[in-house]
N, C-alpha and C positions, 0 to 999 in steps of 0.2 A: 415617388421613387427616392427622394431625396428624403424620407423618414426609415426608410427601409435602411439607407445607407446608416443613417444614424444610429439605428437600432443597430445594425451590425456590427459596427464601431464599437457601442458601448459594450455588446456583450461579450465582444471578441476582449477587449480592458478588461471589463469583469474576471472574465473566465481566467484569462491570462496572469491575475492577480491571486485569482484563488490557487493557481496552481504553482504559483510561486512563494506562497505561502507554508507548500508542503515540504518546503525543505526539512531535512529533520540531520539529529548528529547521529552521523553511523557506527560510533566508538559504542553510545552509550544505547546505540540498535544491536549491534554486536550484542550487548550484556543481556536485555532482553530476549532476546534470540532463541535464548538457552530452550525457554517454554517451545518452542517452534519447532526442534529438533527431533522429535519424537517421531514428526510424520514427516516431515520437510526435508530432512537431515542436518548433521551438525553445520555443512555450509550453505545450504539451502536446494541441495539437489536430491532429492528424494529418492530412498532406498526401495520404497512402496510405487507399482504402476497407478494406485488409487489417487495417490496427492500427489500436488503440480511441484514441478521446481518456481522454487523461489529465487533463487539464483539469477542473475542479470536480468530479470524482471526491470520495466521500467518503472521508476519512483511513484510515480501520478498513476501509473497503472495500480501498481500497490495498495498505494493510500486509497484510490475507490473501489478494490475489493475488499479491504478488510473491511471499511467504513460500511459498505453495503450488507455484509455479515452482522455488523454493528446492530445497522438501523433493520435488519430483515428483510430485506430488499433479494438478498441471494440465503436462500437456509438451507441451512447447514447446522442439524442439533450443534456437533462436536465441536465448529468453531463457533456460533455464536458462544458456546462454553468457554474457547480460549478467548477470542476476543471479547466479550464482551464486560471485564475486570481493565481492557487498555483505556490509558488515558488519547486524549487526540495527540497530544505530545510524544505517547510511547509508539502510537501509529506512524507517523513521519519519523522517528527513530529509526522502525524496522524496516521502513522502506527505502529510508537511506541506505541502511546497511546491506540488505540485498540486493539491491541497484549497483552498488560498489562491486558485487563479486562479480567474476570472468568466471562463468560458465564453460568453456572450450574447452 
């Protein structure tokens, strides 16, 4: 029991780090953004019932769905097309940035 606790510890640090790691700067998410607008809309609430708002989305939510379009995890020709030119840098950008907006 007392390995169990330990594993849970660590991975609970782990995870906890990685996900503190995604912070990104939403100025220079903002700028990026522009590519995203097309289907997302210009603030991130989509004009189309087809694609999601992006808009007050949470950060760490963000980051592991564009990353999973990244790596093919979730497919989607059209974005792995946009995402897959992001750096991990411009990924935590844009999830900064749309985590920032107020959706209401």
């Amino acid at each position: 029991m007392i390995a169990i606790s330990r594993l849970t510890v660590l991975l609970f640090l782990t995870f906890g780090a990685a996900m503190g790691a995604a912070a990104g700067d939403a100025v220079a998410g903002k700028a990026k953004a522009v590519m995203c607008a097309g289907c997302h809309g210009r603030e991130g609430i989509s004009v189309r019932p087809r694609y999601p708002n992006l808009a007050g989305q949470r950060e760490e939510y963000l980051v592991k769905a564009i990353n999973d379009y990244r790596s093919g995890v979730r497919e989607e020709p059209m974005m792995l097309l946009m995402v897959g030119m992001l750096t991990d840098d411009d990924v935590a950008n844009l999830a900064a940035y749309y985590s920032t907006i107020n959706c209401k």
